[in-house]
DRENKOL-356365 format. One record per residue: x, y, z of N, C-alpha, C in turn; residue number from 1; residue in one letter. Coordinates in steps of 0.1 Angstrom, whole numbers, plus 2048, in hexadecimal, padded with zeros to 3 digits. Layout:
<atoms>
atom nc1->X | nc2->Y | nc3->Z | cac1->X | cac2->Y | cac3->Z | cc1->X | cc2->Y | cc3->Z | resi->NUM | resn->A
...
</atoms>
This chain:
<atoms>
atom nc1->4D7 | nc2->5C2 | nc3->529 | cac1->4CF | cac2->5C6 | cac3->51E | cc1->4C7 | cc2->5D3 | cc3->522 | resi->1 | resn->X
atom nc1->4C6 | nc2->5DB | nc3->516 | cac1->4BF | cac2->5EB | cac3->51D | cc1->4B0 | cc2->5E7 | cc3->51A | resi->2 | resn->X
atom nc1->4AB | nc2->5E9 | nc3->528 | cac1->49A | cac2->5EA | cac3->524 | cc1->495 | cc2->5F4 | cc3->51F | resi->3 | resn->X
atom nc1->48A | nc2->5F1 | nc3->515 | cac1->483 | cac2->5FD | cac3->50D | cc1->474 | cc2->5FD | cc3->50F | resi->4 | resn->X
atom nc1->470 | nc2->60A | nc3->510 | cac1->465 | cac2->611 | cac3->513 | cc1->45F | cc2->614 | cc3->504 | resi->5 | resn->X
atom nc1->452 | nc2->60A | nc3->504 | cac1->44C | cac2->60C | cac3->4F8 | cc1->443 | cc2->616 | cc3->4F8 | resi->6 | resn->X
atom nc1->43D | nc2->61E | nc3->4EC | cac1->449 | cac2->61C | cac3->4DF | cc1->457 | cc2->622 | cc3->4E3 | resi->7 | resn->X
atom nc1->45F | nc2->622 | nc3->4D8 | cac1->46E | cac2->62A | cac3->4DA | cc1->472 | cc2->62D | cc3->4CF | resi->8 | resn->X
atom nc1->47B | nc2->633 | nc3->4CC | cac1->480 | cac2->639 | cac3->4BF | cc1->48D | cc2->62B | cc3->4BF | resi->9 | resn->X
atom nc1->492 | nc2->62E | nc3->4B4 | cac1->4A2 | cac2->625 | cac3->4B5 | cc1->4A7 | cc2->62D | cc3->4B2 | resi->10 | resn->X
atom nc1->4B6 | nc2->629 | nc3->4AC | cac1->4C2 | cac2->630 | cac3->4AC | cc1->4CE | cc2->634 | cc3->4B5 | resi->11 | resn->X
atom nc1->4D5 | nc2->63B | nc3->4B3 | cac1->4DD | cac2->644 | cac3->4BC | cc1->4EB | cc2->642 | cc3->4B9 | resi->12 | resn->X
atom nc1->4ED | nc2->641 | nc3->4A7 | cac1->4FA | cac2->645 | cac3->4A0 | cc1->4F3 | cc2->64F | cc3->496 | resi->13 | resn->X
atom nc1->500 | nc2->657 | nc3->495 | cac1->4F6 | cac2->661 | cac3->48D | cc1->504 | cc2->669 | cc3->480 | resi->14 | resn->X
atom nc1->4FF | nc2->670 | nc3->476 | cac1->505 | cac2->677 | cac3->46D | cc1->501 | cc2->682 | cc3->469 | resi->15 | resn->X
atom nc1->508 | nc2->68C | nc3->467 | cac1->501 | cac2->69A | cac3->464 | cc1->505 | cc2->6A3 | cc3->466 | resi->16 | resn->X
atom nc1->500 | nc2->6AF | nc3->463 | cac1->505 | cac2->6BF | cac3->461 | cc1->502 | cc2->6C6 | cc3->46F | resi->17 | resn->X
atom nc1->511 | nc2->6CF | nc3->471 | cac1->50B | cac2->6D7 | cac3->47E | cc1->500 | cc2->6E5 | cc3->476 | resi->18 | resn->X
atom nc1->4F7 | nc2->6E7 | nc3->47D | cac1->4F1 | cac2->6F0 | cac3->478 | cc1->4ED | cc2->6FB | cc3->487 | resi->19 | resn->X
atom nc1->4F2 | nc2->6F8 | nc3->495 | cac1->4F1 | cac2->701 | cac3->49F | cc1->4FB | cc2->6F9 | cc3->4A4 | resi->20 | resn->X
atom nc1->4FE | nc2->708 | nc3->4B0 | cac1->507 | cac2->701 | cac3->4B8 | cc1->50A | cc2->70A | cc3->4C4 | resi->21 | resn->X
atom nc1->50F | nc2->708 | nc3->4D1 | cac1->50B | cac2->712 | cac3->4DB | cc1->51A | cc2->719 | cc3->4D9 | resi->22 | resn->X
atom nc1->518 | nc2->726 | nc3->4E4 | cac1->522 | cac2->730 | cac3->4E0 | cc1->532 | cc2->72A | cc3->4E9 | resi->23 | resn->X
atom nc1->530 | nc2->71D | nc3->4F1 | cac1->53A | cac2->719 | cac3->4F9 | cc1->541 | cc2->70B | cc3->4EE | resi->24 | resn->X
atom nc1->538 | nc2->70A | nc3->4E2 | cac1->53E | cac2->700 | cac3->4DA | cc1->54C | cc2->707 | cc3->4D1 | resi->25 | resn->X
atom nc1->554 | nc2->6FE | nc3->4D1 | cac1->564 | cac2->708 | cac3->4CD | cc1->56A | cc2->6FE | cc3->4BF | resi->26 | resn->X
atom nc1->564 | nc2->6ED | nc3->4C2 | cac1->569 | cac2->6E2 | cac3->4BD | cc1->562 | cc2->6E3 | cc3->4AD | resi->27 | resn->X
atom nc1->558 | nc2->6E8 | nc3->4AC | cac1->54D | cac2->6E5 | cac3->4A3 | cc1->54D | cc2->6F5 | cc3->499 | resi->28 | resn->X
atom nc1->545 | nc2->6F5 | nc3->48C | cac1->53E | cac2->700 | cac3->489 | cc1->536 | cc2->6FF | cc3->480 | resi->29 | resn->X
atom nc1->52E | nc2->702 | nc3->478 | cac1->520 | cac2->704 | cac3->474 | cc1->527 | cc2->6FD | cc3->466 | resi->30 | resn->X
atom nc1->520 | nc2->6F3 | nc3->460 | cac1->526 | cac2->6F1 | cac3->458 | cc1->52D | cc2->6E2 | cc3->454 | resi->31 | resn->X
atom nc1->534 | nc2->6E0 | nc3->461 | cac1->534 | cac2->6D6 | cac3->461 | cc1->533 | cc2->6C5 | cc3->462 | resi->32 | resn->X
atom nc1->538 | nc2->6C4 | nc3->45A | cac1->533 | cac2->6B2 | cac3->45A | cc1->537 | cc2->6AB | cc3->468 | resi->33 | resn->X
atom nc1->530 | nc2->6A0 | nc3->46F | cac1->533 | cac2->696 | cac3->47C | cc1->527 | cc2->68F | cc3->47C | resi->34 | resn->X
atom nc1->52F | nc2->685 | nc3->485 | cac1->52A | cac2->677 | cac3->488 | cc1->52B | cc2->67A | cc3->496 | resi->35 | resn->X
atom nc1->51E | nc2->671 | nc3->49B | cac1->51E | cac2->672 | cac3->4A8 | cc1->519 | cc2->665 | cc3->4AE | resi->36 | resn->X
atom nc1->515 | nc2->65C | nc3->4BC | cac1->515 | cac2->655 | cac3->4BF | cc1->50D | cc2->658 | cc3->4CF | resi->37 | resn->X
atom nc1->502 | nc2->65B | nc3->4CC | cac1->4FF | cac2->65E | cac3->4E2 | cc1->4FB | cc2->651 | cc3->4E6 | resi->38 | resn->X
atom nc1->4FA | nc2->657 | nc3->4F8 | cac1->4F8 | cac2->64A | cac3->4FF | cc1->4EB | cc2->643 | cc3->4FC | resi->39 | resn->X
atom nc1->4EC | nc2->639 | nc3->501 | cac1->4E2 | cac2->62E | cac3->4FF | cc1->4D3 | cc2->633 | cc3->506 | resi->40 | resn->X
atom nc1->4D5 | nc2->638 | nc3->50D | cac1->4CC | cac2->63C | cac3->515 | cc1->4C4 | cc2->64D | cc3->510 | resi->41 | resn->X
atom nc1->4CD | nc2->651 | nc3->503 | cac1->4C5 | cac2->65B | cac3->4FF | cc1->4BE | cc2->655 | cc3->4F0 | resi->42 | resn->X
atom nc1->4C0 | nc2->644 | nc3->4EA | cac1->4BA | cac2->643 | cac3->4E0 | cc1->4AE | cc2->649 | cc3->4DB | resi->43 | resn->X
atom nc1->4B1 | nc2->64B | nc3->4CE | cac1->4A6 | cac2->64F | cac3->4C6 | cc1->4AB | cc2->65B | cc3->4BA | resi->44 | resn->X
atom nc1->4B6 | nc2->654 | nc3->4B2 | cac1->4BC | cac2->65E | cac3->4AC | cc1->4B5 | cc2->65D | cc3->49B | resi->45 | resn->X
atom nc1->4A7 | nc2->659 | nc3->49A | cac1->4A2 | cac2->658 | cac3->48E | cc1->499 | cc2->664 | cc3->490 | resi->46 | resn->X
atom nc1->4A1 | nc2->66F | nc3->48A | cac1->498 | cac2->67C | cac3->488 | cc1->4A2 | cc2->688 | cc3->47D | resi->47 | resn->X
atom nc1->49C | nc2->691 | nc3->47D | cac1->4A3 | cac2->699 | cac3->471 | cc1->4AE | cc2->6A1 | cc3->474 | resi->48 | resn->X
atom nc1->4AB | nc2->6A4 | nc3->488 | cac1->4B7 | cac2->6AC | cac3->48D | cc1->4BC | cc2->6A1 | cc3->49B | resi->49 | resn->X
atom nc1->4C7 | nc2->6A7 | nc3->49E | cac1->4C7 | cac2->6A1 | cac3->4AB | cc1->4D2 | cc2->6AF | cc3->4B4 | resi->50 | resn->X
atom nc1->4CD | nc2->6AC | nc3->4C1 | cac1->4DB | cac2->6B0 | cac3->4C5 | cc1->4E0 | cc2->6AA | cc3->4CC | resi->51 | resn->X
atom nc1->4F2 | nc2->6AE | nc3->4C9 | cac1->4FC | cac2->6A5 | cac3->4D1 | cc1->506 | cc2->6AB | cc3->4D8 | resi->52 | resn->X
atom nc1->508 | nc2->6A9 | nc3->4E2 | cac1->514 | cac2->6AF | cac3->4EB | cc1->522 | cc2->6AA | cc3->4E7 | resi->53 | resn->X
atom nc1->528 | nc2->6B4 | nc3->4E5 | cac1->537 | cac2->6B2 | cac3->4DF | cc1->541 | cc2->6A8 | cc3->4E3 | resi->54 | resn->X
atom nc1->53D | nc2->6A2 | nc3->4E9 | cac1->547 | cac2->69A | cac3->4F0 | cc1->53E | cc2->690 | cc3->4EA | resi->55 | resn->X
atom nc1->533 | nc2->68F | nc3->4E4 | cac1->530 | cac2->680 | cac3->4DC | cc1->533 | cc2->680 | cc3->4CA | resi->56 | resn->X
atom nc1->537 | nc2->68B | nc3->4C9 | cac1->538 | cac2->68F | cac3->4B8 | cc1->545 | cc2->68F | cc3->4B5 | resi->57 | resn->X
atom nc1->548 | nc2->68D | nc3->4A6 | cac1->559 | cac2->690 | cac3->4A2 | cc1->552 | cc2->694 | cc3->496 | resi->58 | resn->X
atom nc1->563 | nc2->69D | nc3->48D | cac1->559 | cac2->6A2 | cac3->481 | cc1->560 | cc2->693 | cc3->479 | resi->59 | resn->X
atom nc1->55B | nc2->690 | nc3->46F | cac1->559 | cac2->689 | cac3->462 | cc1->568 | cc2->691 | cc3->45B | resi->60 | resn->X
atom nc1->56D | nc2->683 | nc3->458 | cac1->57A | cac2->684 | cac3->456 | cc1->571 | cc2->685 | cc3->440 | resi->61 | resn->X
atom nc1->57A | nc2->692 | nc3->437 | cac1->577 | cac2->68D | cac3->42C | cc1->578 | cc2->67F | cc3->425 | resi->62 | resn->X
atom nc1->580 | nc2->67D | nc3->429 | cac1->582 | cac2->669 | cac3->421 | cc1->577 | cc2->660 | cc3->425 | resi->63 | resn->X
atom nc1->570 | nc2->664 | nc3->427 | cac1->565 | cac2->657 | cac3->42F | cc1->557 | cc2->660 | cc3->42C | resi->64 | resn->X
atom nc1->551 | nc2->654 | nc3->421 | cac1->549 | cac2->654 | cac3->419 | cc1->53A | cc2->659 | cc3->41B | resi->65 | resn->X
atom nc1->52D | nc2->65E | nc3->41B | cac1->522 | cac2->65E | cac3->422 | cc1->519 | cc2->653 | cc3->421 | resi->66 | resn->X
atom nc1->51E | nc2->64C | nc3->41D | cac1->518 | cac2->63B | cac3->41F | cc1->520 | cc2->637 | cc3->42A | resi->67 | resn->X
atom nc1->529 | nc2->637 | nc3->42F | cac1->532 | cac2->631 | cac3->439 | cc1->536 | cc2->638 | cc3->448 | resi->68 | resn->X
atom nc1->52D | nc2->646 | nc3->44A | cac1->52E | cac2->64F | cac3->451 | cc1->529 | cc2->64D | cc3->45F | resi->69 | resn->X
atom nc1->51E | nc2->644 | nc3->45B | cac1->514 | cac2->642 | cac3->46C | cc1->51A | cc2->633 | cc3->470 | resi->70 | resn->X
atom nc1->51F | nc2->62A | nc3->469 | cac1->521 | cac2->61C | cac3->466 | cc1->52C | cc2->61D | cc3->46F | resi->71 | resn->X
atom nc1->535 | nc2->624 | nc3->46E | cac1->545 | cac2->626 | cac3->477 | cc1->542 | cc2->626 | cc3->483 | resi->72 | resn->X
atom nc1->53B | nc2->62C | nc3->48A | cac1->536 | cac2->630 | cac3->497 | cc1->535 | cc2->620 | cc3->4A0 | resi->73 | resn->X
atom nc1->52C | nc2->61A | nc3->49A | cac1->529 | cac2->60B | cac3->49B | cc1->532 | cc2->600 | cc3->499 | resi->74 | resn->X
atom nc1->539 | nc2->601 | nc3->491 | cac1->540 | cac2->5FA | cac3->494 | cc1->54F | cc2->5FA | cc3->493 | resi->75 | resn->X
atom nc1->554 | nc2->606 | nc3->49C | cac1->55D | cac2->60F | cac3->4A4 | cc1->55E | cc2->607 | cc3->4B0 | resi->76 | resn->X
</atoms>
């Protein structure tokens, strides 16, 4: 079980727009849509931005709805 340090944020599936991105990112671009999923140990993805390292993001396939976007992650 992960122990938690009160208070804490929760979360850590996430949905959303790239809106930065470093100049070594190749996979991604401003714009677009992804889902992302970090480690447990960086919980606390209830906020307006987040950042994620590429190797925890994919972009959002169009067919998959934005009700159904963060939901995949979980139970993937």
């Amino acid at each position: 079980m992960l122990s938690l340090n009160l208070p804490f944020s929760i979360g850590y599936d996430l949905s959303g727009v790239v809106v930065e991105k470093g100049s070594d990112v190749l996979n991604f671009e401003i714009g677009d849509e992804v889902y992302a999923r970090i480690p447990q140990h960086q919980m606390g993805i209830v906020a307006a931005q987040a950042t994620v390292r590429t190797d925890e993001a994919a972009k959002i396939p169009v067919s998959i709805s934005p009700d159904h976007r963060s939901r995949i992650l979980t139970l993937a």
